[in-house]
VORO-562357 format. One record per residue (C-alpha): x, y, z; residue number from 1. Coordinates in pm, 1 decimal. Example, Ala and Ser with C-alpha at 12.3 -4.5 7.8 and 13.67 -1.06 7.14 Angstrom:
2
+----------+----------+----------+-----+
:       c1 :       c2 :       c3 :   i :
+----------+----------+----------+-----+
:   1230.0 :   -450.0 :    780.0 :   1 :
:   1367.0 :   -106.0 :    714.0 :   2 :
+----------+----------+----------+-----+
***
This chain:
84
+----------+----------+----------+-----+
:       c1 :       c2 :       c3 :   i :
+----------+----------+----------+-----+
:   6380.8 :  -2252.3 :   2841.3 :   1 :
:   6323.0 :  -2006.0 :   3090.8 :   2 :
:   6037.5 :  -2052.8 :   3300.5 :   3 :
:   5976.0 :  -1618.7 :   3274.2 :   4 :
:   5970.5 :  -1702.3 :   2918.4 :   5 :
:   5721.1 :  -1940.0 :   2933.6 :   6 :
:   5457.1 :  -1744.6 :   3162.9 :   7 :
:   5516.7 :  -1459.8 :   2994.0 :   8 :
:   5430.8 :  -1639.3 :   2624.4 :   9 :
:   5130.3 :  -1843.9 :   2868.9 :  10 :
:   4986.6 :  -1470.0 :   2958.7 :  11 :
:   4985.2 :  -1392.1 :   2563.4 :  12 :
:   4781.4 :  -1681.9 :   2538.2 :  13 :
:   4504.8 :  -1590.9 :   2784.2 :  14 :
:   4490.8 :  -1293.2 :   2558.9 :  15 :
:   4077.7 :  -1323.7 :   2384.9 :  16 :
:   4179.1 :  -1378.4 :   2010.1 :  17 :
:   4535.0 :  -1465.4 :   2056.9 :  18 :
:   4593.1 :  -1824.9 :   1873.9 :  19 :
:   4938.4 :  -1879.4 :   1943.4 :  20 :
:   5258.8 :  -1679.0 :   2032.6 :  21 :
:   5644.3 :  -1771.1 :   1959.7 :  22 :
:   5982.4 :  -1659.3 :   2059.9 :  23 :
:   6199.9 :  -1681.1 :   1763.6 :  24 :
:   6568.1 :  -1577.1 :   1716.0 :  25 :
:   6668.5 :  -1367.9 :   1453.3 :  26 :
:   6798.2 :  -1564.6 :   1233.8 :  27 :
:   6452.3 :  -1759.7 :   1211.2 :  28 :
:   6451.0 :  -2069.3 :   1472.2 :  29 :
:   6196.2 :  -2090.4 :   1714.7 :  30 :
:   6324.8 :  -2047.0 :   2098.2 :  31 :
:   5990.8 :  -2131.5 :   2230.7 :  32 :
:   5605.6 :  -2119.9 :   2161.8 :  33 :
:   5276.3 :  -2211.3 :   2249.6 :  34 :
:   5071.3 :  -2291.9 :   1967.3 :  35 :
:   4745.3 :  -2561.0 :   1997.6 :  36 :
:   4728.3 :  -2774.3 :   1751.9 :  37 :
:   5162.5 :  -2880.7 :   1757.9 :  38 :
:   5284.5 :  -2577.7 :   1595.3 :  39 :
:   5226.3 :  -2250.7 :   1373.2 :  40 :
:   5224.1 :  -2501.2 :   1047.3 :  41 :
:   4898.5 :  -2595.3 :   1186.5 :  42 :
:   4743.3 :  -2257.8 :   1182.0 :  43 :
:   4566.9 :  -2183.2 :    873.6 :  44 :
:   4616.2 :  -1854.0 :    763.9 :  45 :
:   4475.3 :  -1850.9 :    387.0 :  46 :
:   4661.5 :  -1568.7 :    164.0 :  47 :
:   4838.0 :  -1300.8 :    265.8 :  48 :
:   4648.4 :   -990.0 :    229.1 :  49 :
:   4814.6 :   -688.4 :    449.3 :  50 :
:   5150.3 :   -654.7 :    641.1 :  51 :
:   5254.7 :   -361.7 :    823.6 :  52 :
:   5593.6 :   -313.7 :    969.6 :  53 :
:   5654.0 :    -67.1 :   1241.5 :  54 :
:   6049.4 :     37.4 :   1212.6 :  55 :
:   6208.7 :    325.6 :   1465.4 :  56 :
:   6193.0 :    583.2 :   1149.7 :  57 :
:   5902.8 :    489.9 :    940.0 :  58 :
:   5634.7 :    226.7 :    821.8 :  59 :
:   5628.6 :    -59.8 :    596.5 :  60 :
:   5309.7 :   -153.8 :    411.5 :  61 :
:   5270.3 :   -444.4 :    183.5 :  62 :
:   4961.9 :   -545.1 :     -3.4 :  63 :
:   4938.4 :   -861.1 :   -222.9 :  64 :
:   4762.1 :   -701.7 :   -572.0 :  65 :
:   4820.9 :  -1003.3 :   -778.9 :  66 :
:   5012.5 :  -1020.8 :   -962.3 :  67 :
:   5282.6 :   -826.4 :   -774.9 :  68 :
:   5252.8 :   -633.7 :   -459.2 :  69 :
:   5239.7 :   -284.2 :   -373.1 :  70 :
:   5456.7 :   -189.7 :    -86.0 :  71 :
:   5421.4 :    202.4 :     83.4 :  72 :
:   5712.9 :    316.1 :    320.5 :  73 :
:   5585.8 :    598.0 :    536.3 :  74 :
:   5717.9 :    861.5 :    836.6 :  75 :
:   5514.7 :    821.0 :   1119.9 :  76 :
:   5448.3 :   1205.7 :   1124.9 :  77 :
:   5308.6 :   1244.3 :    754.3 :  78 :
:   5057.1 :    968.6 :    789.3 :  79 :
:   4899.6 :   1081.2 :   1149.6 :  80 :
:   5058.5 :    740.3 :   1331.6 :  81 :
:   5228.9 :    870.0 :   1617.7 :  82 :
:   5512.8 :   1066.1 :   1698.4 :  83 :
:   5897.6 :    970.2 :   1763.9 :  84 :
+----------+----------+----------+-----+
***
């Protein structure tokens, strides 16, 4: 791996709150991270609760609702967000 890679993923981790950071290709395999504990398997996250995607033309939200999810897809402009 790089060694720019690496301080810039070391840097993330000075970060107050940050518990890990990764570098991971598209497809899903992990270039490079720093995680204590071995890896992100050892993170406990408990149940997913909220995502939000930021894409170029709108928003993603996705809220678990058991038992199924409820997912909004927003412009940036009509919820107040920013501007593009």
């Amino acid at each position: 791996m790089s060694s720019a890679l690496r301080t810039v993923l070391t840097d993330f981790t000075r970060i107050e709150g940050v518990a890990g950071v990764a570098f991971v290709s598209k497809d899903g395999f992990v270039i490079e991270s720093i995680i204590p504990g071995g890896g992100i398997e050892e993170l406990r996250f408990g149940d997913l609760d909220i995502v939000v995607a930021e894409y170029r033309s709108n928003y993603l939200l996705l809220e678990d609702v058991e038992p199924a999810y409820f997912v909004v897809i927003a412009e940036p402009c009509s919820v107040g967000l920013g501007s593009r």
